[in-house]
C-alpha positions as CSV (number, residue, x, y, z in Angstrom):
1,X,129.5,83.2,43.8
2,X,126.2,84.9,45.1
3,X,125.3,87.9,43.0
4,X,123.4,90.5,44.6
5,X,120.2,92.0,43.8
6,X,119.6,94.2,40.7
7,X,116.7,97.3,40.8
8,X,114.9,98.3,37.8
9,X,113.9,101.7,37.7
10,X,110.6,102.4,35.4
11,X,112.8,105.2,33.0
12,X,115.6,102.6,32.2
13,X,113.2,99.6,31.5
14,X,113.6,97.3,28.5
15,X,117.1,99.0,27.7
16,X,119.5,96.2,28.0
17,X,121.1,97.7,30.9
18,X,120.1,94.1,33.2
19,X,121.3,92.1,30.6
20,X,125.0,93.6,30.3
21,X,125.2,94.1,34.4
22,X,124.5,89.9,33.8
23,X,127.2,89.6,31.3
24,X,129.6,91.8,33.6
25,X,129.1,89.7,36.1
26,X,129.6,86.4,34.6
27,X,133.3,87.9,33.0
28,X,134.0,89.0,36.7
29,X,133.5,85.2,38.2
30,X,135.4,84.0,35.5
31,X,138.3,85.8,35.8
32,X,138.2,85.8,39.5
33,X,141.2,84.9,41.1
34,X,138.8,82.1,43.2
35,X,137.4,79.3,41.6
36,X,133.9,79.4,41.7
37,X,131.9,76.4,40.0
38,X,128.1,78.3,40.1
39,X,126.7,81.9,40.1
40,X,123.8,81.9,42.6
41,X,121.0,85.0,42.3
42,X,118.2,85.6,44.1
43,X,114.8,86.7,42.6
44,X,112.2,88.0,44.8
45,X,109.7,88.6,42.1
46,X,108.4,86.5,39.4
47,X,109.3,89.0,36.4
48,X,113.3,88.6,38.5
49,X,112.6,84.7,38.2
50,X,112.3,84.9,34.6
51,X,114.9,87.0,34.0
52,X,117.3,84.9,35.5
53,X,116.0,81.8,33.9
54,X,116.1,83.3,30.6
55,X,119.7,82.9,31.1
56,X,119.7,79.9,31.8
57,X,119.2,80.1,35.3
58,X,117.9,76.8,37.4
59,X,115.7,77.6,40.6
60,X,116.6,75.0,43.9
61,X,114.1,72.6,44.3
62,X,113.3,73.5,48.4
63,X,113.8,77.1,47.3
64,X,112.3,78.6,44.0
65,X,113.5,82.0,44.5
66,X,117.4,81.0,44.5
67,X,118.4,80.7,40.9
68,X,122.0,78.4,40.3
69,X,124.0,78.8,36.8
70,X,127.0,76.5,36.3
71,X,130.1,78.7,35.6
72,X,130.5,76.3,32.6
73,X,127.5,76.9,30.9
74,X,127.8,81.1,32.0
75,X,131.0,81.4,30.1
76,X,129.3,79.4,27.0
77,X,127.1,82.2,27.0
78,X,129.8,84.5,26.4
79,X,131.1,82.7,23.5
80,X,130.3,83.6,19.9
């Protein structure tokens, strides 16, 4: 499941709100009605990298800028 891109404006920085679209989105691939065994996201900037990764994210080897999540380990994010 490929996520698209997320935009940060400047007045909603550092509010969470790029967290919880995360969290929505890993609730939406788990309860799709498709199997899906990874979430795939794109970062085109280094601060996007990070972001991702700080979710657990792992970049591709041939391509650093695609970030890979197994579903499993999403969803164990979502657990208490």
């Amino acid at each position: 499941m490929l996520i698209g891109w997320l935009g940060q404006h400047s007045d909603y920085a550092g509010q969470g709100l790029g967290e919880a679209l995360q969290f929505d989105a890993i609730k939406t691939v788990a309860t799709a009605p498709i199997e899906s065994h990874a979430i795939f996201a794109g970062g085109i900037y280094d601060h996007a990298v990070a972001f991702y990764e700080a979710f657990g994210c792992a970049t591709l080897i041939l391509r650093p800028r695609i970030l890979y999540l197994p579903v499993t380990t999403a969803l164990s994010l979502l657990s208490p």
